[in-house]
C-alpha positions in Angstrom: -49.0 71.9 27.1 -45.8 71.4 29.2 -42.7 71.5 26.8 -40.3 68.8 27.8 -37.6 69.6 30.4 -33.7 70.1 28.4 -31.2 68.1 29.3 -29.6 71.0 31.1 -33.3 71.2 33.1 -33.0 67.5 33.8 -29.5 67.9 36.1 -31.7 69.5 38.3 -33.7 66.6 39.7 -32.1 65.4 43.0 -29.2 63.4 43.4 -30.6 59.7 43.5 -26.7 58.4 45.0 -25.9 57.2 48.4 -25.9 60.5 49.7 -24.5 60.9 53.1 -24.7 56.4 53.3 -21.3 57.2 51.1 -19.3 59.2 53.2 -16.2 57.5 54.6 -16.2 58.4 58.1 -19.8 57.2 59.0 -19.8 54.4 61.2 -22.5 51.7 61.1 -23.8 50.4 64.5 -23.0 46.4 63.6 -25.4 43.4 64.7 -21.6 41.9 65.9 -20.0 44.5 67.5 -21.1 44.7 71.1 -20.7 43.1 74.3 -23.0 42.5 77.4 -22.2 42.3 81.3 -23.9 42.2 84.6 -22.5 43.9 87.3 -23.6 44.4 91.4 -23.1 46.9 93.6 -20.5 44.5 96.0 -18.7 43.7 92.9 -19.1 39.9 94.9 -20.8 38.8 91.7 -20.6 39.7 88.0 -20.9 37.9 84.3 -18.1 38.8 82.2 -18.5 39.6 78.2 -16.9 36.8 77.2 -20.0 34.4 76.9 -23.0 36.1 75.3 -24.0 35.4 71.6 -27.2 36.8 71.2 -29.1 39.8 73.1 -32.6 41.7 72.2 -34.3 44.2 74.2 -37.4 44.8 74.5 -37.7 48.2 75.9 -41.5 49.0 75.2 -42.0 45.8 78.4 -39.0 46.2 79.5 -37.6 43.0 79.1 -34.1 41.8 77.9 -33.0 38.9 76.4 -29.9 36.9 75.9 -28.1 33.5 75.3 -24.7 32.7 77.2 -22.4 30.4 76.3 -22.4 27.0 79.2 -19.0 27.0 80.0 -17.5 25.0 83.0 -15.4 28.0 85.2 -15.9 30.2 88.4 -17.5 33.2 86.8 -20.1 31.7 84.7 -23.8 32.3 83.8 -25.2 29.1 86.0 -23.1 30.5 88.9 -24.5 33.9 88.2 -28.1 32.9 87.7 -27.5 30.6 91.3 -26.3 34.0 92.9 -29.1 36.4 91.5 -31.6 33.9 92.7 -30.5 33.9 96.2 -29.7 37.4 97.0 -32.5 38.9 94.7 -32.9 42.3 96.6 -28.8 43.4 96.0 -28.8 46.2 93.7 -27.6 44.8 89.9 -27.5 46.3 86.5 -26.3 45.1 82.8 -24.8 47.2 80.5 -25.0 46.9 77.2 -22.1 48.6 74.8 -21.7 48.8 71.2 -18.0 49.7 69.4 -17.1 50.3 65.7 -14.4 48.2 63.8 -11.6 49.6 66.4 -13.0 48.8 69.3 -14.6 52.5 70.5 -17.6 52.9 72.2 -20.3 54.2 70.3 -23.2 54.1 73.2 -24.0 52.0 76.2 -27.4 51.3 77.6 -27.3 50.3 81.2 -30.4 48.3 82.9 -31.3 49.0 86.3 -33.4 46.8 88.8 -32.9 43.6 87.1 -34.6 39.9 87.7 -34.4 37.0 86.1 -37.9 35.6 84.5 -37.9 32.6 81.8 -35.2 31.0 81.6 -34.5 27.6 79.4 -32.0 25.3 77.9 -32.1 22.9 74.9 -30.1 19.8 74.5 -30.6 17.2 71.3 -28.3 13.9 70.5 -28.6 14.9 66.9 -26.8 18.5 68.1 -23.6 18.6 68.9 -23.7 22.9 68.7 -22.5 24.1 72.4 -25.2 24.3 75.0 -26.5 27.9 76.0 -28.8 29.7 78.7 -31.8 31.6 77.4 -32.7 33.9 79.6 -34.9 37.1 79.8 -34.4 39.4 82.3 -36.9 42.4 83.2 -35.3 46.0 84.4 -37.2 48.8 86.0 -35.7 51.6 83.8 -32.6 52.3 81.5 -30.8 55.0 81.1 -28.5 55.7 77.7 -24.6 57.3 77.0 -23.7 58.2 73.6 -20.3 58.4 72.4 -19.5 62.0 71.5 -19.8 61.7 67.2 -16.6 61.9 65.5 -14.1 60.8 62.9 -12.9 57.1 63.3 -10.8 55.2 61.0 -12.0 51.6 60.4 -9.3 48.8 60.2 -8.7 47.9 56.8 -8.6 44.2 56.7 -7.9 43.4 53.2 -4.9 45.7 53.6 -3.3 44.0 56.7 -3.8 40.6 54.9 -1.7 41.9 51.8 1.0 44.0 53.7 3.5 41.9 52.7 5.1 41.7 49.3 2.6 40.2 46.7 5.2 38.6 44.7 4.2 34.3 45.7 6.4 32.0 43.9 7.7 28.6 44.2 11.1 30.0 45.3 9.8 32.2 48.4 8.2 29.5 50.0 10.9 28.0 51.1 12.2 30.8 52.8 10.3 31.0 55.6 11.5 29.9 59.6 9.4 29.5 62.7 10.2 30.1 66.2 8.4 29.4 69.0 7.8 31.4 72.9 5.9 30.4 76.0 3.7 33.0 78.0 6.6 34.2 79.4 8.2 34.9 76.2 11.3 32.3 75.9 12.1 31.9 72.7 13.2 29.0 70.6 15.6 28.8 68.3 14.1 29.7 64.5 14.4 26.6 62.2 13.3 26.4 58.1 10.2 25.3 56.9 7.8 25.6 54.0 4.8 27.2 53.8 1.8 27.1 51.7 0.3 29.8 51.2 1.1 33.4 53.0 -1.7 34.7 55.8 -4.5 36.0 54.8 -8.3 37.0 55.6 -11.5 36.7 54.5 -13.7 39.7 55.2 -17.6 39.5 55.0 -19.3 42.0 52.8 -22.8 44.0 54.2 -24.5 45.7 51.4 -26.2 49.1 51.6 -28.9 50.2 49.3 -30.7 53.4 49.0 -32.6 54.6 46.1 -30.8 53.9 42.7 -27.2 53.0 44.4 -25.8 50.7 46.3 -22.6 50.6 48.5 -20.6 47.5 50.6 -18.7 47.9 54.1 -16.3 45.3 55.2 -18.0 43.1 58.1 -16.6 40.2 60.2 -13.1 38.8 59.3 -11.4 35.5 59.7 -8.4 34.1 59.4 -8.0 31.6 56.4 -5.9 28.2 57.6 -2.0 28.2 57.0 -0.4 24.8 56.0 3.3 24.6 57.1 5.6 21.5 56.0 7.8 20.3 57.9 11.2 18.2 57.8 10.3 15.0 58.7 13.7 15.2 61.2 12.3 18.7 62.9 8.9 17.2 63.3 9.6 16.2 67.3 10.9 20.1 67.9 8.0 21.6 65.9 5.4 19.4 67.8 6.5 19.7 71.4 6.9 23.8 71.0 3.6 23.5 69.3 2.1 22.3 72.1 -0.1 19.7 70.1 -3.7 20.8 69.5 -3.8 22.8 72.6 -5.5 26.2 71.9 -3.1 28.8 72.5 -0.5 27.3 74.6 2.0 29.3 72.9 2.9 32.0 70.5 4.0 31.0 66.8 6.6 33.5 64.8 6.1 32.9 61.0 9.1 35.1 59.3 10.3 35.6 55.9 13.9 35.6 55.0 15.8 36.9 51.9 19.0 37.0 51.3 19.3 35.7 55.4 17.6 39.0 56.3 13.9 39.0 57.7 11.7 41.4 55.6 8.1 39.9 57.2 7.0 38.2 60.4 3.5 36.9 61.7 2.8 36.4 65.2 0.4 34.0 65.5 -1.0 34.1 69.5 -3.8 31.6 69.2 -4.0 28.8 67.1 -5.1 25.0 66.7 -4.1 22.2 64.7 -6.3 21.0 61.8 -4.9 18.8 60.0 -1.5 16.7 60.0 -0.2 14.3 56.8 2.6 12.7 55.3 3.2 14.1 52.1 6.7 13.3 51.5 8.6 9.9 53.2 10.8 13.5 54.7 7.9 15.9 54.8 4.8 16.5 57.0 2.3 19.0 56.2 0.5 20.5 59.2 -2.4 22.7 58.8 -2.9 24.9 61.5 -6.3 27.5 62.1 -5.1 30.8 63.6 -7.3 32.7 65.7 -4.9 35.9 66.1 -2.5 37.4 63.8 -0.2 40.6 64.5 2.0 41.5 61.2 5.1 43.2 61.4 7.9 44.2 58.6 11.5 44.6 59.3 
């Protein structure tokens, strides 16, 4: 008969943890983090990054697969599809990249020999989701550069959201002043206003499991909306600087003042208006969706 293993005995079993899932400097290859080109040989035509939301390969036929974005400008996938099918023997390849949270490369597949095969688009009255190009494309071989493994620090989202002090009363609200500047960085004067709520972000969580543990990374983060009032009598200033609900047609300085000495700022580069209401007969409340913060404390 086996005698029963000691508790001393039993420490000995293997660790049943994360393992090396828990060390802080691994870095996940994300579903979200990469971007996909075509390039040719002339450099006459090309399909920049900008417009591809999904990609699969599928390397055992050697077929690749990917949805752009119909947008209306010079560099786009219909005029790229127009020139591929015209001049079909000039040497093109796509590259496929994927970064970590900070933008570094991790590795890059590029496809060689490329053609365009199925290709289809969907459009439904009951939609009103933005058209895109599904096409496959087939390559004649691939070829693959890894990024040289090492330590990278991953951008702390949470943190940058609550940089600033986390002290949010009635009395600091008022202390904040916007300013305005155009792309070549003129700046308005800064005039008072009220804000809301401070900046923050909300960061998707991707859970990890192995054996009896289980671990989160931070994922994809957004900017929650900001809510500004304004003085009824500063409303004409604060809408023509605004720019009304064009997207990015100016940068937007949110800065906190105490004492009449700025401790905070937010630059807010792209943004659009949500929402605008009376709230007061002397106040308006405009809620704005930023698209791009940068934080800075003075």
């Amino acid at each position: 008969m086996i005698p029963p293993k000691t508790a001393e005995e039993k420490t000995l079993s293997r660790d049943m943890g994360l393992g090396r899932l828990a060390d802080p400097t691994m870095v996940f290859v994300r579903n979200f983090r990469w971007t996909l080109t075509a390039e040719s040989l002339d450099g006459t035509d090309s399909l920049p990054e900008w417009f591809q939301t999904k990609v699969k390969v599928d390397f055992y036929h050697n077929k690749l697969y990917f949805e752009s974005l119909e947008v209306m400008c010079h560099d786009n996938v219909l005029n790229w599809i127009e020139s591929v099918k015209a001049n079909p023997d000039k040497k093109r390849w796509m590259v496929l990249t994927t970064y970590d949270g900070l933008g570094n490369q991790l590795y890059t597949y590029q496809f060689n020999g490329i053609s365009i095969g199925e290709r289809e688009v969907n459009y439904d009255y009951d939609s009103s989701d933005v058209a895109t190009q599904k096409i496959t494309i087939y390559f004649t071989d691939y070829s693959l550069t890894q990024t040289e493994a090492q330590v990278r620090e991953q951008p702390n989202l949470e943190q940058l959201a609550k940089q600033a002090e986390p002290n949010w009363n009635v009395h600091n609200r008022a202390d904040w002043r916007v300013s305005f500047a155009d792309d070549q960085n003129n700046k308005t004067e800064a005039r008072k206003i009220i804000l809301d709520s401070r900046p923050s972000v909300e960061v998707e969580e991707t859970e990890i499991n192995y054996l009896n543990a289980k671990s989160w990374i931070p994922g994809k983060g957004h900017w929650s909306k900001v809510a500004l009032i304004v003085q009824t009598e500063d409303l004409g200033w604060f809408l023509s600087n605004l720019g009304l609900s064009r997207l990015g047609c100016r940068k937007m300085t949110l800065s906190l003042y105490r004492d009449n000495v700025r401790i905070e700022s937010w630059l807010i580069e792209y943004f659009e208006i949500c929402k605008m209401e009376k709230i007061k007969p002397d106040q308006q409340k405009i809620t704005i969706q930023p698209h791009s913060f940068a934080y800075t404390n003075s």
